[in-house]
mmCIF file as Biopython writes it, N, C-alpha, C and O atoms, coordinates in Angstrom:
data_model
#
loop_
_atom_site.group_PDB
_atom_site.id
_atom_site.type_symbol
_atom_site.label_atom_id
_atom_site.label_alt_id
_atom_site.label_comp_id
_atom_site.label_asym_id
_atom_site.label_entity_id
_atom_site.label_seq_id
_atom_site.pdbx_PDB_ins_code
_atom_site.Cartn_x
_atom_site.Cartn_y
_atom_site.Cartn_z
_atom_site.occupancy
_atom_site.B_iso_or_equiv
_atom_site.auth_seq_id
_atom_site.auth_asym_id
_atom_site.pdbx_PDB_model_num
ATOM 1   N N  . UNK A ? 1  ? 5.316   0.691   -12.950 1.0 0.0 1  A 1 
ATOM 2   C CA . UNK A ? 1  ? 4.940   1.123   -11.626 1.0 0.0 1  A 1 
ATOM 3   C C  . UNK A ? 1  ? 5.845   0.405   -10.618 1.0 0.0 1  A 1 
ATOM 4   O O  . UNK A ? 1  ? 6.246   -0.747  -10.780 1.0 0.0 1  A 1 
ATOM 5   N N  . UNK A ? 2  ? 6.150   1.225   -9.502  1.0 0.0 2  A 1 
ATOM 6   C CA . UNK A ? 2  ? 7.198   0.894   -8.898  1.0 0.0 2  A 1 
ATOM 7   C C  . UNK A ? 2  ? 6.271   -0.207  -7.634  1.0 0.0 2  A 1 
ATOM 8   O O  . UNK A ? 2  ? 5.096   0.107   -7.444  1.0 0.0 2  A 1 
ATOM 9   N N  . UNK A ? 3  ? 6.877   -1.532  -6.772  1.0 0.0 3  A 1 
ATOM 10  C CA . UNK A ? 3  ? 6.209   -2.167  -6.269  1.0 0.0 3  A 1 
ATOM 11  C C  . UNK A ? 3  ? 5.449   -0.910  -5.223  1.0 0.0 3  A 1 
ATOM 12  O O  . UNK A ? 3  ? 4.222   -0.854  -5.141  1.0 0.0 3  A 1 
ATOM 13  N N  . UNK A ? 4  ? 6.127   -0.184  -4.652  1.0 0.0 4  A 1 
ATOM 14  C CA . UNK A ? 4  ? 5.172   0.539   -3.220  1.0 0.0 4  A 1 
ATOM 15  C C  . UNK A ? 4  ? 4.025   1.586   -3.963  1.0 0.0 4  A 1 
ATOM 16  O O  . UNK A ? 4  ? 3.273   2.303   -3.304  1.0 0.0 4  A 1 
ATOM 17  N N  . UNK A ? 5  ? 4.036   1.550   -5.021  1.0 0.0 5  A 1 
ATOM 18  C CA . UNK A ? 5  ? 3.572   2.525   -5.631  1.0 0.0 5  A 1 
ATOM 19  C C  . UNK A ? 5  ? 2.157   1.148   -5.883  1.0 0.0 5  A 1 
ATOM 20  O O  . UNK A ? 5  ? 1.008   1.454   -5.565  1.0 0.0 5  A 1 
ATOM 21  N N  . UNK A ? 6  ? 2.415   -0.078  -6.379  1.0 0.0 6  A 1 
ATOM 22  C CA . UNK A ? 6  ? 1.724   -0.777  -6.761  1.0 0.0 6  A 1 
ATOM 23  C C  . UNK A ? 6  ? 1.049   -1.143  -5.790  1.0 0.0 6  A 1 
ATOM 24  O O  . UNK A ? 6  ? -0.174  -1.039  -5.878  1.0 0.0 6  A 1 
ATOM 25  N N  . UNK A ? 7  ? 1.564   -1.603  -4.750  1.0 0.0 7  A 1 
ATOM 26  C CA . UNK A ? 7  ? 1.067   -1.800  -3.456  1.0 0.0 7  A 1 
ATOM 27  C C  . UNK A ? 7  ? -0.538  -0.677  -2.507  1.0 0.0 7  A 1 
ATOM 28  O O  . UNK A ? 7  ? -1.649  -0.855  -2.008  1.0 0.0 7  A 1 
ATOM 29  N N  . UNK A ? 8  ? 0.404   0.355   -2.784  1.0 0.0 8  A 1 
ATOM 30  C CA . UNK A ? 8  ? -0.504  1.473   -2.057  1.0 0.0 8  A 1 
ATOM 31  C C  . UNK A ? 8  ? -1.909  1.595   -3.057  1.0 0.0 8  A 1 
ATOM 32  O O  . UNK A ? 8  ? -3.070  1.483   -2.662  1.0 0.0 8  A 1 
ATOM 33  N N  . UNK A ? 9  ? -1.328  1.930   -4.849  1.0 0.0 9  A 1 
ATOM 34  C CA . UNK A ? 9  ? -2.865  1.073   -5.175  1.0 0.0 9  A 1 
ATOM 35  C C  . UNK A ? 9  ? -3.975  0.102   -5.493  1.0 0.0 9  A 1 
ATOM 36  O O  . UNK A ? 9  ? -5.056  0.285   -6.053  1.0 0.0 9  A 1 
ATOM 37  N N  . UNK A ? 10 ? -3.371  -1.073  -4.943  1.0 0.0 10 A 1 
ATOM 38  C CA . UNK A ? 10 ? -3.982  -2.143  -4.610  1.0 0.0 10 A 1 
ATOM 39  C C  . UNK A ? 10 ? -4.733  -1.727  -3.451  1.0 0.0 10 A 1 
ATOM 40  O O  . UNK A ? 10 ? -5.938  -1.672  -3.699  1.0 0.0 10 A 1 
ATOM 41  N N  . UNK A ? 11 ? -4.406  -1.393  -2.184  1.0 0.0 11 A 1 
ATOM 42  C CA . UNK A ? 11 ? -4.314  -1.276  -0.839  1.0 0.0 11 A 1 
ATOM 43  C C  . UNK A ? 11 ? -6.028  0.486   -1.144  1.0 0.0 11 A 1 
ATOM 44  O O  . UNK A ? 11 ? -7.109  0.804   -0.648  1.0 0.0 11 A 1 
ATOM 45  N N  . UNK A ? 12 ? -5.266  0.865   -2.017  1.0 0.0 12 A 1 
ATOM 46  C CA . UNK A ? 12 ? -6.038  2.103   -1.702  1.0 0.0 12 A 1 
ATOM 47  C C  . UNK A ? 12 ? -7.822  1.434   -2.654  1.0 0.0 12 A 1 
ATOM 48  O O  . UNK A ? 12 ? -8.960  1.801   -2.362  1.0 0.0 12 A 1 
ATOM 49  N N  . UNK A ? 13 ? -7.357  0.259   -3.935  1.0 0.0 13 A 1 
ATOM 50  C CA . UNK A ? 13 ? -8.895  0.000   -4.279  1.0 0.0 13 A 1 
ATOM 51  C C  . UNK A ? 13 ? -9.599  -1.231  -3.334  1.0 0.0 13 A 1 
ATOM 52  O O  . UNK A ? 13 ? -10.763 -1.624  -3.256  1.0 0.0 13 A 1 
ATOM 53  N N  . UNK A ? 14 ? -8.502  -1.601  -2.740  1.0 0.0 14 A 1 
ATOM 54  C CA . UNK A ? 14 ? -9.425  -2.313  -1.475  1.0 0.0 14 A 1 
ATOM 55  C C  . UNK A ? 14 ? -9.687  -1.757  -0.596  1.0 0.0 14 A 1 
ATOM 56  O O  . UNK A ? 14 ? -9.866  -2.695  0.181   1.0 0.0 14 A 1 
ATOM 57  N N  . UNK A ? 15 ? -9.951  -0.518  0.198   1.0 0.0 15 A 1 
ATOM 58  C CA . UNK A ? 15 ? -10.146 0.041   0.683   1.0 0.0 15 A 1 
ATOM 59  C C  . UNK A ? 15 ? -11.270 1.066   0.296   1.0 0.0 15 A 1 
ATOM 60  O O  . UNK A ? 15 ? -11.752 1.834   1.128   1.0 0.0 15 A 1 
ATOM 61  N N  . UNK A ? 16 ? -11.700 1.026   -1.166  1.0 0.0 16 A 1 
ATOM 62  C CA . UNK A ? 16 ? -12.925 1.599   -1.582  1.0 0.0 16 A 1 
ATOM 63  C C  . UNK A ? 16 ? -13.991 0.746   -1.901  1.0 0.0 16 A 1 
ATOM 64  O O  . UNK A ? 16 ? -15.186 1.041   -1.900  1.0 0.0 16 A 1 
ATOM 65  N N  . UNK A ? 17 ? -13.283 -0.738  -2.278  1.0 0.0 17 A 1 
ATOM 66  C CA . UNK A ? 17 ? -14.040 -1.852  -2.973  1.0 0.0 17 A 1 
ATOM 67  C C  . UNK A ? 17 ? -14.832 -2.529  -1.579  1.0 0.0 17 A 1 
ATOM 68  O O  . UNK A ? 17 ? -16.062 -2.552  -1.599  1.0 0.0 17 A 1 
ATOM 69  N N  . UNK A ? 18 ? -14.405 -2.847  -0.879  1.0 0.0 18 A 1 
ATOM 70  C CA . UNK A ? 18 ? -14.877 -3.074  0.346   1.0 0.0 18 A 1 
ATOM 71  C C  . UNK A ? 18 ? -14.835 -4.903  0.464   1.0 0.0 18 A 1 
ATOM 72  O O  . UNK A ? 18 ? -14.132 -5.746  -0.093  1.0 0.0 18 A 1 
ATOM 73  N N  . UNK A ? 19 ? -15.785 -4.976  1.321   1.0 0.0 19 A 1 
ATOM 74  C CA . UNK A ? 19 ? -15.884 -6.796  1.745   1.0 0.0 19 A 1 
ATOM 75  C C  . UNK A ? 19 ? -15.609 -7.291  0.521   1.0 0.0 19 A 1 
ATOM 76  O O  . UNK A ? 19 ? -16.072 -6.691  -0.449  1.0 0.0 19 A 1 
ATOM 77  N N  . UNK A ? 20 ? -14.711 -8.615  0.299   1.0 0.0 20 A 1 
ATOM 78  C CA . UNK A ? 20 ? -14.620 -9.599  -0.860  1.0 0.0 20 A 1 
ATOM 79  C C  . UNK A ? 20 ? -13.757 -9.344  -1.970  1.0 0.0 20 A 1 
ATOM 80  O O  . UNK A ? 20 ? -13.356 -10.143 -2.816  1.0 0.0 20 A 1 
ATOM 81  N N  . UNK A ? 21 ? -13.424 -7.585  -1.800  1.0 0.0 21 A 1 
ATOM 82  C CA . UNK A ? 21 ? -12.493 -7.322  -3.171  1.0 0.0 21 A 1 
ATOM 83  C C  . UNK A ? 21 ? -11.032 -8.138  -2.766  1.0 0.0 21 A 1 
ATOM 84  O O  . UNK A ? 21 ? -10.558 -8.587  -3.809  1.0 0.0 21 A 1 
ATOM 85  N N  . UNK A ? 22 ? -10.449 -8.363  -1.961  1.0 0.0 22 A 1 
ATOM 86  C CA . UNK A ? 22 ? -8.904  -8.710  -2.183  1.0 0.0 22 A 1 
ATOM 87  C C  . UNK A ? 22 ? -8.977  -10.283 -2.756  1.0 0.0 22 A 1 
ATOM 88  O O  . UNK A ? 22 ? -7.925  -10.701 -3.241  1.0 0.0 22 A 1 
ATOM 89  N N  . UNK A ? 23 ? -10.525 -11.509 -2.738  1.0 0.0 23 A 1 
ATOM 90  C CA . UNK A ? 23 ? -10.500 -12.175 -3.135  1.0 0.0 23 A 1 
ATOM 91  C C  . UNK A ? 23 ? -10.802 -12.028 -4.828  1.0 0.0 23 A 1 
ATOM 92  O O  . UNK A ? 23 ? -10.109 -12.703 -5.589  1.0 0.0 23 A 1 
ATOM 93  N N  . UNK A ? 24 ? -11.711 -11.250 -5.303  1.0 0.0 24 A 1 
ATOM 94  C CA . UNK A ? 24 ? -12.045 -11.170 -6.627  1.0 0.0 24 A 1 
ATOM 95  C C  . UNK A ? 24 ? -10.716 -10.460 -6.835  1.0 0.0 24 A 1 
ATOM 96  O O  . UNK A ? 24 ? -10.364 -10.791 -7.967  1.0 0.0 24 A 1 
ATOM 97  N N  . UNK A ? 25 ? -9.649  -9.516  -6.223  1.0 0.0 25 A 1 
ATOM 98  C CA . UNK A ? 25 ? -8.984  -9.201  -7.292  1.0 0.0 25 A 1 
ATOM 99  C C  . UNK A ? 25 ? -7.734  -9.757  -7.302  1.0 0.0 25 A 1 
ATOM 100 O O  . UNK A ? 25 ? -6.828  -9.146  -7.870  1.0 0.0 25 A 1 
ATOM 101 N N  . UNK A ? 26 ? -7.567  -10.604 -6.877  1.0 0.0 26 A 1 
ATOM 102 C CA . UNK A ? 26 ? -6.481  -11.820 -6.788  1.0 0.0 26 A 1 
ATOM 103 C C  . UNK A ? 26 ? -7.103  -12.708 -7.713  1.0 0.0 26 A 1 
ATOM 104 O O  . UNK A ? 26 ? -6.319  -13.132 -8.562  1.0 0.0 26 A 1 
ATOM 105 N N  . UNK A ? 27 ? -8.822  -13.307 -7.847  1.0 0.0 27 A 1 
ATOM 106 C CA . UNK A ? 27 ? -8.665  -14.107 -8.929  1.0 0.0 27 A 1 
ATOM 107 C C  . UNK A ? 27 ? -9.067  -13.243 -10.360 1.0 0.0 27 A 1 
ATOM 108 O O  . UNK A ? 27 ? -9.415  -14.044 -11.228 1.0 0.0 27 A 1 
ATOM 109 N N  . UNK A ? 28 ? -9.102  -12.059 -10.752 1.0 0.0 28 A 1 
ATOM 110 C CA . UNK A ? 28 ? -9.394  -11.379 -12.018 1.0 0.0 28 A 1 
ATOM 111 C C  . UNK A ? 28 ? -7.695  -11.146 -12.306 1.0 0.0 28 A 1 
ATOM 112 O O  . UNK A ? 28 ? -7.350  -10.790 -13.432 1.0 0.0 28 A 1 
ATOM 113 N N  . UNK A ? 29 ? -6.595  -11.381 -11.158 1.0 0.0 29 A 1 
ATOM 114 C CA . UNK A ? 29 ? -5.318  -10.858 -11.729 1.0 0.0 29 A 1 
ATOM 115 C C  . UNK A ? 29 ? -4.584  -12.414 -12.061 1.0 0.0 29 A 1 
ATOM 116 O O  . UNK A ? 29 ? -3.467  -12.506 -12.572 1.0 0.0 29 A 1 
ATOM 117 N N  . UNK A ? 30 ? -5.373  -13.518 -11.697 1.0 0.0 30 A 1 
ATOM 118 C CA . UNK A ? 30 ? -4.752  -14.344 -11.513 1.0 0.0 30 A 1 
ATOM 119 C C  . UNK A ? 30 ? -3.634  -15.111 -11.116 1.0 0.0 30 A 1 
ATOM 120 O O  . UNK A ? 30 ? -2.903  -15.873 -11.748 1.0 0.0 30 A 1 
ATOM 121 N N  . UNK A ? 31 ? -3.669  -14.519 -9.189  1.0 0.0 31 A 1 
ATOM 122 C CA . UNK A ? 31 ? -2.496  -15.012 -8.692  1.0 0.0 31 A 1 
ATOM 123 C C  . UNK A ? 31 ? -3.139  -15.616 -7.934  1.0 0.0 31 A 1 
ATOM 124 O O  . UNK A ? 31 ? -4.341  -15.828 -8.094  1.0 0.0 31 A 1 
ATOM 125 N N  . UNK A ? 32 ? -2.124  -16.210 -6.471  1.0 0.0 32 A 1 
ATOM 126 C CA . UNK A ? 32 ? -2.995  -17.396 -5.917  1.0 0.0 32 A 1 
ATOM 127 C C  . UNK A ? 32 ? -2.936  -15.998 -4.541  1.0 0.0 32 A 1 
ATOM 128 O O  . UNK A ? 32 ? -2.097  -15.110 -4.389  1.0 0.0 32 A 1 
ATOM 129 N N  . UNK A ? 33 ? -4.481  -16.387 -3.550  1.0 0.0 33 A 1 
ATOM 130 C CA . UNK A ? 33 ? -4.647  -15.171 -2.804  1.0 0.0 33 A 1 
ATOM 131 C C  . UNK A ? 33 ? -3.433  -14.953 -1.950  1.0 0.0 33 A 1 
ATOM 132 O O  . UNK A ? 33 ? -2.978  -13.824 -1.765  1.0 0.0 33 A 1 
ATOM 133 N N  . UNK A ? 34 ? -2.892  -16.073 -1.413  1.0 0.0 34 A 1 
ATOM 134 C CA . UNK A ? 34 ? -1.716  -16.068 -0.710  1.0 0.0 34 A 1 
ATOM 135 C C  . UNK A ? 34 ? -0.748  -14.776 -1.098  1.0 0.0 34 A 1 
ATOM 136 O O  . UNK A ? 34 ? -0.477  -13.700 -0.567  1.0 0.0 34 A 1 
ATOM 137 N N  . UNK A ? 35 ? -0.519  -15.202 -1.844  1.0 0.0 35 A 1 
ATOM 138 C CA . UNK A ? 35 ? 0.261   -14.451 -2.693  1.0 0.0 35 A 1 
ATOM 139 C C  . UNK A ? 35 ? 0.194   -12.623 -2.382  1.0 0.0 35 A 1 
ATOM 140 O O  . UNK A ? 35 ? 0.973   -11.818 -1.872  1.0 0.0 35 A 1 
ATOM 141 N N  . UNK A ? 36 ? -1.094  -12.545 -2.962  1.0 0.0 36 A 1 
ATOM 142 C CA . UNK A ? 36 ? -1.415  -11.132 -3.003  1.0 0.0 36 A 1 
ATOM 143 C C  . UNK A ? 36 ? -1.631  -10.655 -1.346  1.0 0.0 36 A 1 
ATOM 144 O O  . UNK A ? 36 ? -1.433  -9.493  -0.994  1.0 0.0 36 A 1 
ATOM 145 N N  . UNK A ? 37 ? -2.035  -11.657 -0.469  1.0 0.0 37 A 1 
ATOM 146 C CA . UNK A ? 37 ? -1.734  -11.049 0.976   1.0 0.0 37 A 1 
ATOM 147 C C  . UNK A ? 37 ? -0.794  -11.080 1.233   1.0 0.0 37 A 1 
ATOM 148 O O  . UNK A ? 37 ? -0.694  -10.423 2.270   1.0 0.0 37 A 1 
ATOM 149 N N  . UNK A ? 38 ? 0.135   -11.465 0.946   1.0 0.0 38 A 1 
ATOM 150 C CA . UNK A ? 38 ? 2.103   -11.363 1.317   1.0 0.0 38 A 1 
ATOM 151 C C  . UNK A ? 38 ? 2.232   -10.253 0.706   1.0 0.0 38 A 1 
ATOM 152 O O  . UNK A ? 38 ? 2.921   -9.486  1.379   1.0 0.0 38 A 1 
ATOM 153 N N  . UNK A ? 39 ? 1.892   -9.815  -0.250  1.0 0.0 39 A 1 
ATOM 154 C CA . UNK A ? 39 ? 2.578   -8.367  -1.215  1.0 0.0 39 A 1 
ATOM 155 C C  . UNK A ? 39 ? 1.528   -7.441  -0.240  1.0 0.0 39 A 1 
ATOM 156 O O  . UNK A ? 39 ? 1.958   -6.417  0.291   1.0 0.0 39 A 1 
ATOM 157 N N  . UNK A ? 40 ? 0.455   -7.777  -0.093  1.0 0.0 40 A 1 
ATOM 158 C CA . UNK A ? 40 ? -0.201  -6.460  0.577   1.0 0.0 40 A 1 
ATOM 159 C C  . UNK A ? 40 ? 0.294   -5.788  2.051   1.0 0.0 40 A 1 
ATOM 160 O O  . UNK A ? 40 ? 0.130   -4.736  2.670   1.0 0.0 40 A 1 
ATOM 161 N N  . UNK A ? 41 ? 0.952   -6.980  2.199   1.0 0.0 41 A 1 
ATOM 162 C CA . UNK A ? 41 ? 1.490   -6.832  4.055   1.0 0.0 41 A 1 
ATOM 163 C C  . UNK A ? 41 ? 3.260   -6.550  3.560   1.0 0.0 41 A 1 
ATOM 164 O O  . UNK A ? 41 ? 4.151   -6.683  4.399   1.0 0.0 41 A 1 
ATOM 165 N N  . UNK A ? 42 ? 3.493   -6.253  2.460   1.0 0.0 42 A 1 
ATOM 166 C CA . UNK A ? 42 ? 4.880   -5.707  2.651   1.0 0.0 42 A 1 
ATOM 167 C C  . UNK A ? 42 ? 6.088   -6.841  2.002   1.0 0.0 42 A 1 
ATOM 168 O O  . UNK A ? 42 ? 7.303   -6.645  2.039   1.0 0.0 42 A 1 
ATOM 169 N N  . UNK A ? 43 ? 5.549   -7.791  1.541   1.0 0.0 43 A 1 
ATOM 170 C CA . UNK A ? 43 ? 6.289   -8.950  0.834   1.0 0.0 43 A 1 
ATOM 171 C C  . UNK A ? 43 ? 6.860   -8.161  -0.867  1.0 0.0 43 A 1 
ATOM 172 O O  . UNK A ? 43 ? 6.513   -7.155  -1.487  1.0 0.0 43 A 1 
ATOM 173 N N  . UNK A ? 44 ? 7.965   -9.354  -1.126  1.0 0.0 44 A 1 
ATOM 174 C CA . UNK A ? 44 ? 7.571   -8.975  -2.800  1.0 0.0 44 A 1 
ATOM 175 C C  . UNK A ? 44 ? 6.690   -9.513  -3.500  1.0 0.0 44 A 1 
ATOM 176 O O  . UNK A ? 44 ? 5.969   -10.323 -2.917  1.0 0.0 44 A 1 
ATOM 177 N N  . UNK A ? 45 ? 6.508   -9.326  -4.573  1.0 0.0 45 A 1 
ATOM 178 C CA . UNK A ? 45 ? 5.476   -9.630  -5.415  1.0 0.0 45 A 1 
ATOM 179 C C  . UNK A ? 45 ? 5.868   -10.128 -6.915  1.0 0.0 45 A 1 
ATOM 180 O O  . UNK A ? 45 ? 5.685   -9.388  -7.882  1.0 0.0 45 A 1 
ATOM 181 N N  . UNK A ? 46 ? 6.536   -11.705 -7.068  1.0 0.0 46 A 1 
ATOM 182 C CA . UNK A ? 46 ? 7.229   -12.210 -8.105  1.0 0.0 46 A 1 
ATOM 183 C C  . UNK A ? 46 ? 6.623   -11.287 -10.102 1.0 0.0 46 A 1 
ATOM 184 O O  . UNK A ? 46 ? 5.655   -10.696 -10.581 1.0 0.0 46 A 1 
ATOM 185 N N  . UNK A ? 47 ? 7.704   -11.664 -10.432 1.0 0.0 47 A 1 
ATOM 186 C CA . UNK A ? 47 ? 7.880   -10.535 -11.277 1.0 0.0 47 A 1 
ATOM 187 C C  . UNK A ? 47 ? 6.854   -10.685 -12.178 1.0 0.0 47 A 1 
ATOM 188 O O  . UNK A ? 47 ? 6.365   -9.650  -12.632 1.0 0.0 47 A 1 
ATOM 189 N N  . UNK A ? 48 ? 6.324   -11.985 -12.618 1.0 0.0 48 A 1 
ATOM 190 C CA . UNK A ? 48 ? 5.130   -12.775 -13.358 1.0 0.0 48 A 1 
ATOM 191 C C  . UNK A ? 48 ? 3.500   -12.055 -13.200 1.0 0.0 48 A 1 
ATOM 192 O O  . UNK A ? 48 ? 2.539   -11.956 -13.963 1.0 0.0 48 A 1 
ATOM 193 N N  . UNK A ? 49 ? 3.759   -11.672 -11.916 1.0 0.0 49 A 1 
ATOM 194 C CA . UNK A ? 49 ? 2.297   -10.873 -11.543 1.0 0.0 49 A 1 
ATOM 195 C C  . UNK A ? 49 ? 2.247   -9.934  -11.278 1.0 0.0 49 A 1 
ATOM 196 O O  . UNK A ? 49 ? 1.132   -9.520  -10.962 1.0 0.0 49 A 1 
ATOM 197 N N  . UNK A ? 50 ? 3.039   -9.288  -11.247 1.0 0.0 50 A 1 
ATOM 198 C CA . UNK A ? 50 ? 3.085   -7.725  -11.156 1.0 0.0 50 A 1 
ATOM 199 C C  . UNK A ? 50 ? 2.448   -6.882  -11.949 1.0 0.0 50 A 1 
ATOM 200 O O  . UNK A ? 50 ? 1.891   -5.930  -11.404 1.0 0.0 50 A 1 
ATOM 201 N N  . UNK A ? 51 ? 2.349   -7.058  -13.847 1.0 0.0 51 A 1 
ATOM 202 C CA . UNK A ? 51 ? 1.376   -6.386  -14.534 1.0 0.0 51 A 1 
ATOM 203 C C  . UNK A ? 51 ? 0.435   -6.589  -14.327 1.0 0.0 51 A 1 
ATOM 204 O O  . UNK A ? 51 ? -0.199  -5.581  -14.014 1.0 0.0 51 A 1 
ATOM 205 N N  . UNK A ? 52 ? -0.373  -7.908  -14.324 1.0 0.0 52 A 1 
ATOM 206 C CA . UNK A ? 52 ? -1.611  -8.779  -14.192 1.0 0.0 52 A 1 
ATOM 207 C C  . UNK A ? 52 ? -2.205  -8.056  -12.907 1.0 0.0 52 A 1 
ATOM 208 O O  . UNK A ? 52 ? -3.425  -7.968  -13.041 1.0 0.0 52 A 1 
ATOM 209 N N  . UNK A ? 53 ? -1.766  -7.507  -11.703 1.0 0.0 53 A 1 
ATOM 210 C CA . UNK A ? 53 ? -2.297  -6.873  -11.024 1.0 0.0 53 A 1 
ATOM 211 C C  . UNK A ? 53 ? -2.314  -5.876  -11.172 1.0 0.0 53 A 1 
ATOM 212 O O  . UNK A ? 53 ? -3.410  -5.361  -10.950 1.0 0.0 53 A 1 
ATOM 213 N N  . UNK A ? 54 ? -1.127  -4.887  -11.651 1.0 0.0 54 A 1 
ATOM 214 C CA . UNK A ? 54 ? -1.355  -3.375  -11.745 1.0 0.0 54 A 1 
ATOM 215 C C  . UNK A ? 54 ? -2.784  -3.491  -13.172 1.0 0.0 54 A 1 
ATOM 216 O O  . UNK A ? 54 ? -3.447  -2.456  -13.104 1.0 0.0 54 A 1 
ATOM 217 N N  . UNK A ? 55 ? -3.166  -4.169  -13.989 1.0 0.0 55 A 1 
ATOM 218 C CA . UNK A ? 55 ? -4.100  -4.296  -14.724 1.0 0.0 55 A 1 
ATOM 219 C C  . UNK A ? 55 ? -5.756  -4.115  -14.275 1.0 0.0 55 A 1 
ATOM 220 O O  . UNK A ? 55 ? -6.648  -3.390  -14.716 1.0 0.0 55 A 1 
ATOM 221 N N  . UNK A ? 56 ? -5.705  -5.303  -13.002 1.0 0.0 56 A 1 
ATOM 222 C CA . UNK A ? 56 ? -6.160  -5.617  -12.668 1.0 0.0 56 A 1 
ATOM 223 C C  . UNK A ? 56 ? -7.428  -4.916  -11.446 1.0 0.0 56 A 1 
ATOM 224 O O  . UNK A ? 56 ? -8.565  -5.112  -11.018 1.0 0.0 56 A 1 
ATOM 225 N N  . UNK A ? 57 ? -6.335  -4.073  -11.326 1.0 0.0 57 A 1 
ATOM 226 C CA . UNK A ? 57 ? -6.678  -3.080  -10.034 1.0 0.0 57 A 1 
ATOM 227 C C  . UNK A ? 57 ? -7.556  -2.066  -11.433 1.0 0.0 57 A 1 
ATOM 228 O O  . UNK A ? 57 ? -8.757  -2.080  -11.705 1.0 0.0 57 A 1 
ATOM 229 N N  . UNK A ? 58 ? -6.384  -1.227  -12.136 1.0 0.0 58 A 1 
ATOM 230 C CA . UNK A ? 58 ? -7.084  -0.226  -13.164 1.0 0.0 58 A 1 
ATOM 231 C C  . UNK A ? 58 ? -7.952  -0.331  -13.670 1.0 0.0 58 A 1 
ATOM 232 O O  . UNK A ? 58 ? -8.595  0.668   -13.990 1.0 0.0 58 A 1 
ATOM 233 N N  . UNK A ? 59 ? -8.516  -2.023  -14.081 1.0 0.0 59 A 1 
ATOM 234 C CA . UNK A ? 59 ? -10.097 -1.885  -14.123 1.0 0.0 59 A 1 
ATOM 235 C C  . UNK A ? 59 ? -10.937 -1.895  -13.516 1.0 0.0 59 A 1 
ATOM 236 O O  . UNK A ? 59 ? -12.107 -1.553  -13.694 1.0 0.0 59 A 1 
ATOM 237 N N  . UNK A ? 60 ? -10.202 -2.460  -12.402 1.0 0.0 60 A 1 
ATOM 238 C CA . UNK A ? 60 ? -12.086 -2.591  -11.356 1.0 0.0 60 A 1 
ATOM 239 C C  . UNK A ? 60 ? -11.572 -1.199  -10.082 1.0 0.0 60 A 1 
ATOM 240 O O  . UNK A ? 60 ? -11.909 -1.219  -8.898  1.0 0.0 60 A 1 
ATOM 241 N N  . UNK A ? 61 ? -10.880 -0.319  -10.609 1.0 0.0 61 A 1 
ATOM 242 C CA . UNK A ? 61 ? -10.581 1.136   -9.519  1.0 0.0 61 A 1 
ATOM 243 C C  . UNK A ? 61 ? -11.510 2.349   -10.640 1.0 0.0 61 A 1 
ATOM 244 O O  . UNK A ? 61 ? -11.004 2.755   -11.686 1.0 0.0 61 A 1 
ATOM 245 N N  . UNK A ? 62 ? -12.628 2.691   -10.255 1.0 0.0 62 A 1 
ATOM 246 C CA . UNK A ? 62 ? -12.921 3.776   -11.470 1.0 0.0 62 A 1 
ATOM 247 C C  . UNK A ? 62 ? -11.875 5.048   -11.313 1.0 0.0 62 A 1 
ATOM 248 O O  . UNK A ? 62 ? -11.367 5.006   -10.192 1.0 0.0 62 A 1 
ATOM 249 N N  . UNK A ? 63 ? -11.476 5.987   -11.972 1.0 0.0 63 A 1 
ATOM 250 C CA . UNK A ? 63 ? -10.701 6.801   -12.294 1.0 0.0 63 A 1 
ATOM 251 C C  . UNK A ? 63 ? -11.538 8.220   -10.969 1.0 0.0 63 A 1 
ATOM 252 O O  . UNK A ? 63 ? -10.940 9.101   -10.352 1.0 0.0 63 A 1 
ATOM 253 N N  . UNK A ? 64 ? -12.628 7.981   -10.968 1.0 0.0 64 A 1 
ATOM 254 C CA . UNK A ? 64 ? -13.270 9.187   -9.741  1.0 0.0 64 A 1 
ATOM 255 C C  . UNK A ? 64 ? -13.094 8.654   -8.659  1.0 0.0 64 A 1 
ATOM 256 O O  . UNK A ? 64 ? -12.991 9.392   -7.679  1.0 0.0 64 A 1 
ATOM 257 N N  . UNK A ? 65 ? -13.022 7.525   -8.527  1.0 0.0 65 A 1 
ATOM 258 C CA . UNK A ? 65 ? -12.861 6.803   -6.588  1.0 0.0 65 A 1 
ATOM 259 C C  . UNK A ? 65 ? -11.552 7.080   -6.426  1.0 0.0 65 A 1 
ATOM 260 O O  . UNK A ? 65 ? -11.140 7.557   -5.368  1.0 0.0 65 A 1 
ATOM 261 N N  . UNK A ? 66 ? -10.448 6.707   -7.848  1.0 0.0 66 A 1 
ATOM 262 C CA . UNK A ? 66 ? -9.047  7.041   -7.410  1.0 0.0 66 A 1 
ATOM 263 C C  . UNK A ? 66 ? -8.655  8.191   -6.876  1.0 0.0 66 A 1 
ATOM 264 O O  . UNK A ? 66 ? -7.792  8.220   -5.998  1.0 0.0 66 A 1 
ATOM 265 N N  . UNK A ? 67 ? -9.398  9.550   -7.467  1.0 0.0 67 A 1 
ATOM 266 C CA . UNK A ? 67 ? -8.699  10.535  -6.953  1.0 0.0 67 A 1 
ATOM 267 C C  . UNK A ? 67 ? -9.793  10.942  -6.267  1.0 0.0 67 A 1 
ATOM 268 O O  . UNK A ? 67 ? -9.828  12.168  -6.169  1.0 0.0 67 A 1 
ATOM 269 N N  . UNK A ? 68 ? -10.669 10.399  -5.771  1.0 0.0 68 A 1 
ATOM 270 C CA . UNK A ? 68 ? -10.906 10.391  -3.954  1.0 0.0 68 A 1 
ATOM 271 C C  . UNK A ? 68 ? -10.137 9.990   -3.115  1.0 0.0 68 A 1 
ATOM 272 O O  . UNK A ? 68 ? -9.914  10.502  -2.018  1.0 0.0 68 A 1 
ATOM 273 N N  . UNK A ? 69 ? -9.680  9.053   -3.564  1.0 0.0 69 A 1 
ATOM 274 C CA . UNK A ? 69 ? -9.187  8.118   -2.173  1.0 0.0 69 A 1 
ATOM 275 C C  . UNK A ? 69 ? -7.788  8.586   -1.642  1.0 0.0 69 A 1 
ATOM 276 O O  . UNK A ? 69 ? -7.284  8.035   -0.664  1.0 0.0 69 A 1 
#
């Protein structure tokens, strides 16, 4: 998955997950939150965590909210 591609669905299951998800899913992907708010605002996103989040998101995004959102 390409980063903007990764980005937008991060961005799109916090945006269904609501209050508290960008902290639980920074620690279920295990990066530090910093981190994942720099990539969410348009940063890169070192190469180490990049699966661990695209993972991360795919489990806690159900497959019917995705193609709502």
């Amino acid at each position: 998955m390409e980063m903007s591609e990764l980005r937008s669905f991060a961005l799109a299951y916090l945006k269904w997950a609501g209050s508290g998800a960008q902290s639980r899913l920074a620690h279920e992907a295990g990066l530090p939150g910093g981190t994942l708010s720099r990539f969410l605002s348009g940063k890169n996103l070192p190469d180490q965590y990049r699966m661990p989040l695209q993972l991360a998101v795919a489990r806690s995004f159900p497959m019917e909210a995705r193609n709502a959102a």
